[in-house]
N, C-alpha and C positions, 0 to 999 in steps of 0.2 A: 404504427410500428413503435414499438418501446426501444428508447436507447438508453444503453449501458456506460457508465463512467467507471470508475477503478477509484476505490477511498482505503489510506490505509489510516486505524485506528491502535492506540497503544492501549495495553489492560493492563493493571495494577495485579502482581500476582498477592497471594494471601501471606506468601513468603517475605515480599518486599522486592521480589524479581518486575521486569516492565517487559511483557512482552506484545509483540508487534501483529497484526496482523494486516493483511490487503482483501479488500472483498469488491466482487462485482457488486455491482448497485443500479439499480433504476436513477437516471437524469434528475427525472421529477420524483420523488422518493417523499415525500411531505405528508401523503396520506395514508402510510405505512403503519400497520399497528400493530407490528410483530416483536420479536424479541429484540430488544434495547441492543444488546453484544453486537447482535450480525449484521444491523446498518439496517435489515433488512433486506438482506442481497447473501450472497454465497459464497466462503471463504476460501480463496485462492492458494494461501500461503500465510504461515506465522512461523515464528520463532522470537529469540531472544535478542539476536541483534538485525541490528534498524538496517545496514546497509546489504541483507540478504533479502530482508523482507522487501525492499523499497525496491532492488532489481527486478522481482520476479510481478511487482505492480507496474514498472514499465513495460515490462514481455508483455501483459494484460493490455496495457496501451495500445502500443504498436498493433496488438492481434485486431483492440476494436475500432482501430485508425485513429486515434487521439494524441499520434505523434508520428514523424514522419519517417525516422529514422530508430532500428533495433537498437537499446540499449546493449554497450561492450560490457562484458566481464569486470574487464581490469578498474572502469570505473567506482567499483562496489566492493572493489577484493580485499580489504584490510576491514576486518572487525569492528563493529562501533555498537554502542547498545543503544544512540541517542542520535537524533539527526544533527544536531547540535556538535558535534564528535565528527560528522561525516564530514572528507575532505576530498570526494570524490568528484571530478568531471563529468557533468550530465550538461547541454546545453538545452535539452530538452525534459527535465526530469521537475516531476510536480511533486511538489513537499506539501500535505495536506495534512492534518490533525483534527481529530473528533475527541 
């Protein structure tokens, strides 16, 4: 059986924008040799700021049981373009970069 992890990756727009994306992904992903962008896995969610993107990679979580409890709303509700920015309450929330 293949198991699924949740990776969010940030892209450099050509404008100078950074935007965010979260993608399902194979566990062991190492012998993947598809396109660079996608992780090699299927894109869940993107946009421009970090603390919408990073909610809807927890929902992905919780769905494949990689956390025990649904992420709240309110924890991710104020705008941030950068995790770094983010000043939200997650006790369970994985902050990953590619």
């Amino acid at each position: 059986m293949i198991q699924l992890t949740v990776r969010l990756l940030s892209l450099l727009e050509s404008n100078g924008k950074r935007n965010w994306q979260a993608y399902f992904v194979r566990q062991n992903n190492d012998d993947f040799e598809g396109l660079i962008g996608s992780l090699g896995g299927v894109c869940i969610a993107w946009g421009e700021h970090f603390n919408r993107v990073a909610y809807e990679a927890e929902r992905a979580r919780f769905l494949i049981g990689e956390r025990t409890t649904e992420p709240k709303i309110w924890a991710y509700s104020v705008d941030v373009g950068t995790p770094e920015d983010w000043k939200g309450v997650d006790s369970e929330a994985k902050v990953w970069f590619n």
